[in-house]
C-alpha positions, 0 to 999 in steps of 0.5 A: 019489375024493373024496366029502364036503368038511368046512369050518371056520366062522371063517376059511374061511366066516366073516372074523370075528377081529377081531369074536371078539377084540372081544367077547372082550375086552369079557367080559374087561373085563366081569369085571374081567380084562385083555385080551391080543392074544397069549394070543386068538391062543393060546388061541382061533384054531382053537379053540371059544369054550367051550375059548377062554374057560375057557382065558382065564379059568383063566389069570387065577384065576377058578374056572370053573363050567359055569353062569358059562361058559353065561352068558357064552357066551349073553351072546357069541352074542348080541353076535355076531349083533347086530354081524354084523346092524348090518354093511352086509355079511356077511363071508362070504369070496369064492368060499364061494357058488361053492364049495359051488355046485359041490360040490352040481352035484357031488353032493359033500356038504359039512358043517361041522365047528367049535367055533363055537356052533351058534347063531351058525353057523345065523344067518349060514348063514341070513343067507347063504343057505347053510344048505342047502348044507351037510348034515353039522354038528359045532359047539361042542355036540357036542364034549366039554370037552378034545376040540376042535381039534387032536383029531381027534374032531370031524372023527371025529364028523363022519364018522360023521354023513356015513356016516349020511346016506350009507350008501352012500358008504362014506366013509374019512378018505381020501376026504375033504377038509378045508378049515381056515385055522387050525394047530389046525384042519389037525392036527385033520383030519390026525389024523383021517387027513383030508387037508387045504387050507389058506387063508392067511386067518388064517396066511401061505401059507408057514406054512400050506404046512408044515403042509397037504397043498395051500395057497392063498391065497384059497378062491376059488384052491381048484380043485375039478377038479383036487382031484378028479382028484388023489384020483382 
């Protein structure tokens, strides 16, 4: 049966890329480096902002301490809510209220497993109400350097912590489902032996459908009854 559902941040609650590259580039240009479309793509979609902005500036020459990296992490995080805030509306994709409603009518848990900052995922779940839909988090802080999404550790950590909160569960990757829109994201949870729904949010359907185990265009398409009669 299915017994948890594991969701990522940026591209499945969130419809923030465009803001992401933004502040993304403007650090760049702040240190007197160059923007490139191609290497954000690369090097930052389904990956966390730590990973995203050591690879980029690694690229360019720069030597990457962890006290330079904080610092422009702090200085991002900031930028990114300020912005968010200044926004008429949250761009939380269609469906997500009525989705985690339904998984909570269920009694099925739900959590968060990204390398977004932890900071940045508790203002817009605030901000959108959501924050107690989603019991399970794994963010940027809890993942080592190296060990990000395509690895399989955060959606391994995240399952510990859903047997933890449930001891009763008994919860098995198997048993679980993940909810990505991002190449990365969908081989970190089939690693972890997570099956996987891919949303053609970031990806088009047809490259997503190679890689997940169901795809749909919107999350709103996701059918939960039939997702559960199916691990049934």
């Amino acid at each position: 049966m299915l017994k948890a559902v594991f969701l990522e941040f940026r591209g499945v609650i969130i419809r923030d890329e465009a803001l992401r590259r933004g502040l993304v580039d403007a650090l760049l240009l702040g240190e007197n480096l160059r923007p490139n479309a191609a290497d954000f793509v690369q090097m930052c979609r389904g990956r966390g902002d730590h990973t995203c902005l050591q690879g980029l500036l690694t690229q360019r020459g720069r030597v990457v301490t962890e006290d330079y990296l904080n610092k422009l992490l702090a200085k991002q995080s900031g930028q990114y809510c300020q912005q968010l805030a200044d926004l008429e509306r949250l761009p939380i994709y269609p469906g997500l209220t009525d989705w985690l409603y339904q998984l909570k009518v269920t009694q099925i848990p739900a959590g968060i497993v990204t390398a977004a900052q932890r900071q940045d995922v508790e203002w817009v779940l605030a901000q959108a109400n959501l924050s107690d839909s989603l019991a399970i988090w794994v963010t940027d802080e809890d993942i080592a350097l190296g060990r990000d999404k395509p690895a399989a550790a955060p959606y391994q950590l995240a399952l510990t912590r859903l047997n933890e909160q449930h001891p009763t569960l008994q919860a098995k990757p198997e048993d679980c489902l993940a909810i990505e829109a991002s190449f990365n994201g969908i081989a970190a949870a089939q690693a972890a032996g997570v099956p996987v729904a891919g949303v053609a949010h970031q990806y088009p359907y047809r490259m997503i459908q190679r890689r997940a185990d169901w795809v749909v265009d919107y999350l709103n398409e996701l059918d939960l009854d039939w997702l559960r009669k199916e691990y049934g």
